[in-house]
C-alpha positions as CSV (number, residue, x, y, z in Angstrom):
1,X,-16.7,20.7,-19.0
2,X,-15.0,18.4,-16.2
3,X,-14.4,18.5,-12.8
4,X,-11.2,17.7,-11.0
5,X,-11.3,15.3,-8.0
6,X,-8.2,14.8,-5.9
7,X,-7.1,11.9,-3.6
8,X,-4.2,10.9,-1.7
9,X,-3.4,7.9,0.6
10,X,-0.2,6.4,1.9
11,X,0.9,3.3,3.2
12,X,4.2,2.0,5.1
13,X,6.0,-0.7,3.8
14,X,8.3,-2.8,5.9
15,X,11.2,-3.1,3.0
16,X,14.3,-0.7,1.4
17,X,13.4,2.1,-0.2
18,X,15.4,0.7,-3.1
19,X,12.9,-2.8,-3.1
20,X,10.6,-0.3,-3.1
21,X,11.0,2.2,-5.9
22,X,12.4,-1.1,-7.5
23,X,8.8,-2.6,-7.5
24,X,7.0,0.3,-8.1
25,X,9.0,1.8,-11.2
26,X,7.8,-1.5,-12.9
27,X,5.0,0.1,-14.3
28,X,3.9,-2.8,-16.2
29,X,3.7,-4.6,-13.1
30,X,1.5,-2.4,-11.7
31,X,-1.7,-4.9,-12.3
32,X,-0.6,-7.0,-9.7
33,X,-1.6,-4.6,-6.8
34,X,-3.9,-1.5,-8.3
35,X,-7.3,-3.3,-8.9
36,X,-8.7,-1.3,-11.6
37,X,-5.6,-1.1,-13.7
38,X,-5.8,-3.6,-16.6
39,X,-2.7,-3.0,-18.3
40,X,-0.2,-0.7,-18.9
41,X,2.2,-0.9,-21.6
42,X,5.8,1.2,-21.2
43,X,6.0,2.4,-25.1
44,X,9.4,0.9,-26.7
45,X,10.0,4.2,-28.5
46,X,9.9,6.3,-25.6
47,X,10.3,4.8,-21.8
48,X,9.3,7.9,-20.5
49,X,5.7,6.8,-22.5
50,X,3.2,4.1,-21.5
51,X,-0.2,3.4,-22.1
52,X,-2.8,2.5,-19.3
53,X,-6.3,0.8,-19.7
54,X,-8.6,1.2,-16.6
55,X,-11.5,-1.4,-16.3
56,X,-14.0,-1.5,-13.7
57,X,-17.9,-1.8,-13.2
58,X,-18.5,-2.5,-17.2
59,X,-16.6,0.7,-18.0
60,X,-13.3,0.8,-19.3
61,X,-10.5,3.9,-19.8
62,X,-7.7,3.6,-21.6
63,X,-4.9,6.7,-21.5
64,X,-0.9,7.4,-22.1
65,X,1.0,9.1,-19.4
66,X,4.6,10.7,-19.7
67,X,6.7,10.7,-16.7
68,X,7.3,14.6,-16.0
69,X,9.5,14.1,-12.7
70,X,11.6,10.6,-11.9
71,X,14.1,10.8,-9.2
72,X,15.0,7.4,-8.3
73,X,14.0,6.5,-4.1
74,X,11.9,9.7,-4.1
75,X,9.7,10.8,-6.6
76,X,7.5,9.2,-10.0
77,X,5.3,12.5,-11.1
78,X,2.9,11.7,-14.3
79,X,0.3,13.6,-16.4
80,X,-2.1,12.2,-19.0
81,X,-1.4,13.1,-23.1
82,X,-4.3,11.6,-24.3
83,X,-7.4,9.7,-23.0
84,X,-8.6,9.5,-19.5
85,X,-6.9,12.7,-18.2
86,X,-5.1,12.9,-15.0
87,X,-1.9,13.6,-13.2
88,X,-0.3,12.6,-9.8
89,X,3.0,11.5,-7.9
90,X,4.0,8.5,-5.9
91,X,6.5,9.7,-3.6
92,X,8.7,7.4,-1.3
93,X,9.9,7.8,2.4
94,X,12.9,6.4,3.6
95,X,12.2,5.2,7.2
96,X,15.4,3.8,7.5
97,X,15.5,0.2,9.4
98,X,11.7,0.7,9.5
99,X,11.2,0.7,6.2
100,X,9.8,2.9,3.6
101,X,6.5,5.1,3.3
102,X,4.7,5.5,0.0
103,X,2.4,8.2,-1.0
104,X,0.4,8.4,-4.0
105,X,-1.6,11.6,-5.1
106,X,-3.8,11.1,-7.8
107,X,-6.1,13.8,-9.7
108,X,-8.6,12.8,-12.1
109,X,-11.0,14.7,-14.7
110,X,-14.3,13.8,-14.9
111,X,-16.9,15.1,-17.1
112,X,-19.4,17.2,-15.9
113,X,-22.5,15.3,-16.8
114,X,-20.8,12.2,-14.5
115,X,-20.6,14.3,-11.4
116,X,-24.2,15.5,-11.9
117,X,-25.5,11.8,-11.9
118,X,-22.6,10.7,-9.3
119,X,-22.7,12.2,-5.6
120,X,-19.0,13.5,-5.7
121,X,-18.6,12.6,-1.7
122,X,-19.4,9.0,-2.2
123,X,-17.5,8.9,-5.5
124,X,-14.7,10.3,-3.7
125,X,-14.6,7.7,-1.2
126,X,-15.1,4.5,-3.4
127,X,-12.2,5.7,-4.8
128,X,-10.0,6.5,-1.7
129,X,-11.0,3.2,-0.3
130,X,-9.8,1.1,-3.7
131,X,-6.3,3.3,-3.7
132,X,-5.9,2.6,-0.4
133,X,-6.6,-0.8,-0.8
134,X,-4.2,-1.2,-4.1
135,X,-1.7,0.4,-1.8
136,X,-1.8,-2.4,1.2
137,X,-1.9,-5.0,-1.9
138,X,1.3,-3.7,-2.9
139,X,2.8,-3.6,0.7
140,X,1.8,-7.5,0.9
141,X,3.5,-7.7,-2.6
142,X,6.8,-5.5,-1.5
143,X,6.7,-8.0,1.9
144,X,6.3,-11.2,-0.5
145,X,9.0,-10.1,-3.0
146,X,11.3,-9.2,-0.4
147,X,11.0,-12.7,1.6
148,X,11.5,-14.6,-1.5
149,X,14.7,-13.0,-2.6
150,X,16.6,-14.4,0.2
């Protein structure tokens, strides 16, 4: 038996909403700002397809995701097939000439014996406090990308 825990946590991002998805629809680049992703492969025989492996504290997770919702500038909506499971969206903002917004909802599954020994509130937050941290990495990456492109 599991229990679902939800988060969600936003960040602005002073770039185009097309730098933006453009960044963040590279999910194999994804490493680069989300601290406990290890990897994630985009499977050749089906884009829609990749596999992630999660690493953190000695423990590692490994899962594949399909892409159940992809409209470009506004939407990337996933759900686990196998492994870790979970589901979420990142959804995009356009702010106009003050850039974009990016939100990312992520529910997880853990198993029941995990939240006995872990206190849900405190997991909870260790794990808003990383996601919002991988989301102001990737702001600093989106800012980066953006001023070396020109």
């Amino acid at each position: 038996m599991s229990d679902w825990l939800e988060h969600t946590v936003q960040v602005e991002v002073e770039a185009a909403i097309d730098q933006v998805w453009s960044l963040w629809s590279d999910l194999e680049q994804m490493p680069k700002w989300m601290k406990w992703i290890d990897s994630v492969t985009v499977l050749p025989e089906d884009p829609e397809l990749s596999r992630w492996k999660l690493a953190t504290g000695g423990l590692e997770f490994s899962w594949k995701s399909r892409i159940t919702k992809k409209i470009p500038n506004q939407i990337i909506q996933w759900e686990s097939v196998d492994g870790l499971p979970n589901r979420g969206a990142i959804r995009f903002y356009d702010r106009g000439d003050r850039g974009s917004v990016v939100k990312m909802s992520i529910a997880y599954a853990i198993p029941g014996f995990l939240g006995q020994l872990m206190d849900n509130l405190f997991l909870g937050r260790a794990v808003e406090a990383t996601l919002k941290s991988d989301l102001e990495r990737f702001r600093a990456y989106a800012l980066k990308a953006q001023n070396t492109e020109i």
